[in-house]
C-alpha positions as CSV (number, residue, x, y, z in Angstrom):
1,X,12.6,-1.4,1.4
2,X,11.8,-2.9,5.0
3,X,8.8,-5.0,5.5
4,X,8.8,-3.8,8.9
5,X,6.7,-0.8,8.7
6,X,4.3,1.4,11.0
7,X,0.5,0.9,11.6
8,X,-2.4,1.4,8.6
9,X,-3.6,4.0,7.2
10,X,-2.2,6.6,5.3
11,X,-1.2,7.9,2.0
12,X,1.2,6.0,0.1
13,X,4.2,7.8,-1.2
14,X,6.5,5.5,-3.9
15,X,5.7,2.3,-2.5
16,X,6.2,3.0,1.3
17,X,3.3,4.0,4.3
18,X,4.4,6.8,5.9
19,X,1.8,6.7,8.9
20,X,-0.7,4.1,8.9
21,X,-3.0,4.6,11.8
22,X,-6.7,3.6,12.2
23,X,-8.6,6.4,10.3
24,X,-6.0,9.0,10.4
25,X,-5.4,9.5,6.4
26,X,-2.4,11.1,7.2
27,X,-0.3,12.0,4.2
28,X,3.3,11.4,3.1
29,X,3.8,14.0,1.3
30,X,6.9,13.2,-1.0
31,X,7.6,15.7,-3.5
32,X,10.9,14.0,-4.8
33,X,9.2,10.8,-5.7
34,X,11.7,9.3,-3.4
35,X,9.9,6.1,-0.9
36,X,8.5,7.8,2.0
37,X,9.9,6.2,5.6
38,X,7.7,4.4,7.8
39,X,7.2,5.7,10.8
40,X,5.4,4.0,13.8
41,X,2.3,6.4,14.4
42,X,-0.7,5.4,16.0
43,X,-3.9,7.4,17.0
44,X,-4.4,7.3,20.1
45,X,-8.3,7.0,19.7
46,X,-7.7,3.7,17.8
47,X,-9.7,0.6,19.5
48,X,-7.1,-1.8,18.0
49,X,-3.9,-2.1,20.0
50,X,-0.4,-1.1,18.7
51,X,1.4,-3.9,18.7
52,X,-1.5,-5.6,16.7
53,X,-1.4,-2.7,13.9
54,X,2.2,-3.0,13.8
55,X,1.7,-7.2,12.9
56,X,-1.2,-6.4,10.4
57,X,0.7,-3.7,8.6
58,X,3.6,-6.2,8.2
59,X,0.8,-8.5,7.3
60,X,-0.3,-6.5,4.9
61,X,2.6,-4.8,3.1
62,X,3.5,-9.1,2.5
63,X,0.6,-9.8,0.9
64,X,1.0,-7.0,-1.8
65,X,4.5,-8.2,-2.4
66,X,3.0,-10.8,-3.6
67,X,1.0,-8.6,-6.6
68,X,2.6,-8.3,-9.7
69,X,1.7,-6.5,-12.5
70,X,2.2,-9.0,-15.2
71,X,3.4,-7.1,-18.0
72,X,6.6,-5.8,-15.4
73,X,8.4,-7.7,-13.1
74,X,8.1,-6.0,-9.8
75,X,5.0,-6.0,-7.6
76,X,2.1,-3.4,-7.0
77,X,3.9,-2.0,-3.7
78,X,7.4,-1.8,-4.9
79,X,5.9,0.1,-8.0
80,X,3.9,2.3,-6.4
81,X,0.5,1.3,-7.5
82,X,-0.7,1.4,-4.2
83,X,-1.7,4.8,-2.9
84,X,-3.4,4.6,0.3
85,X,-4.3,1.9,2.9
86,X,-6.3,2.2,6.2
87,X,-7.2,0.1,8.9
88,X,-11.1,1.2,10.7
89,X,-11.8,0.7,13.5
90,X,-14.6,-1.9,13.0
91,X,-11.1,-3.6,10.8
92,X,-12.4,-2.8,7.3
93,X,-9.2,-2.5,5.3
94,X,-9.6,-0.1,2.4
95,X,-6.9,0.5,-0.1
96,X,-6.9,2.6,-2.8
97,X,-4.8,1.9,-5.7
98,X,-4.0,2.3,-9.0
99,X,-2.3,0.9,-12.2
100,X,0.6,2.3,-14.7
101,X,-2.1,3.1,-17.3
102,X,-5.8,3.6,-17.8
103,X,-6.0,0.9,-20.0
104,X,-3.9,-1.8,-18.4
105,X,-5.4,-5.2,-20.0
106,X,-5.9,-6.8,-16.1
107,X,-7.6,-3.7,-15.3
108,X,-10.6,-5.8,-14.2
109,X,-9.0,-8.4,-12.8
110,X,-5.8,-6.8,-10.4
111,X,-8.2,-5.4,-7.6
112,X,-9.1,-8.8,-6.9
113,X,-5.5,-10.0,-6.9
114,X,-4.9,-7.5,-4.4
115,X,-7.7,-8.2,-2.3
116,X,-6.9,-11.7,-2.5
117,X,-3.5,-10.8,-1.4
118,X,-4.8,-9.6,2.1
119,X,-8.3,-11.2,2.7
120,X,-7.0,-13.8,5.1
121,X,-5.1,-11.7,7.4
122,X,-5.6,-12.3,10.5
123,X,-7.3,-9.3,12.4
124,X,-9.0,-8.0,9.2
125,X,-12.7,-8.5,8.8
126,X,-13.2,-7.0,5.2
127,X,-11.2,-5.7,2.6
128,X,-12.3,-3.4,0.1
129,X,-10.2,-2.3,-3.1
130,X,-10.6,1.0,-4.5
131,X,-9.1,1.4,-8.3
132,X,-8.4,5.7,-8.2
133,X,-6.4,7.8,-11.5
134,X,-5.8,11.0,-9.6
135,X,-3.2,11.1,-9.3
136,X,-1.7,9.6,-12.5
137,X,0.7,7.2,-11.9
138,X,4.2,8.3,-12.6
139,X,7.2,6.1,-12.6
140,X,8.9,8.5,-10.1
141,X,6.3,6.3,-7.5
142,X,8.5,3.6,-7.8
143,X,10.4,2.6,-4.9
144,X,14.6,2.8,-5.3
145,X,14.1,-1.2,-4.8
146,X,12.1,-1.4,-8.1
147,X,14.4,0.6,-10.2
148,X,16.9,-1.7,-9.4
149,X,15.3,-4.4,-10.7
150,X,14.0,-2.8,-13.6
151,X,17.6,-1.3,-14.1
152,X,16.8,2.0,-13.7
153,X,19.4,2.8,-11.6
């Protein structure tokens, strides 16, 4: 999967944005469970300049690389845990994510690794981590780039 991807916000489709723009919540809707492409979108209503979305999506998608669940040996984007991010306006980056089961034992703490993983980005002013269930996590999130290294494929 590329780390070069489009601007935040968006539903998150098997590890991928599909459209990340400033307060657009557009979906990528991804029926096969296959990763969704990026695709450089950006609202024209947006206060925050392209090229800088572009740089803090990049940013962003690095920092959750660097997330892994520690019970599997791929990180939180690659598997899919992450279901939406978005970029305000006023650079309050939400994400809304979620874990392989309810009662994952870092539960608690894996929010705070991800928010950790893109507090310092430059261009960001707050982060806030959502932990959602709906929908339940399904392996067929996981990106073709985690399947490999599960050896899945």
């Amino acid at each position: 999967m590329s780390e070069s991807a489009a601007p935040l916000s968006g539903e998150v489709a098997s590890g991928e944005p599909e459209s990340l723009t400033p307060e657009a919540g557009a979906e990528a809707p991804n029926d096969a469970g296959a990763p969704a492409s990026a695709q450089a979108a950006h609202s024209g209503d947006s206060s925050i300049p392209t090229p800088e979305l572009e740089r803090i999506t990049a940013d962003v998608i690095k920092g959750l690389k660097t997330v892994y669940d520690p019970e599997i040996p791929v990180d939180v984007y690659e598997l899919g845990l992450i279901y939406k991010v978005d970029l305000s306006d006023d650079r309050l980056l939400t994400i809304d994510m979620t874990l392989t089961a309810p009662g994952c034992p870092v539960a608690g703490e894996m929010p705070g690794w991800v928010e950790g993983s893109v507090r310092g980005i430059d261009g960001v002013d707050d982060v806030s981590v959502n932990m959602v269930f709906e929908p339940p996590w399904t392996p067929e999130r996981m990106s073709d780039e985690a399947r490999l290294e599960l050896g899945w494929m």
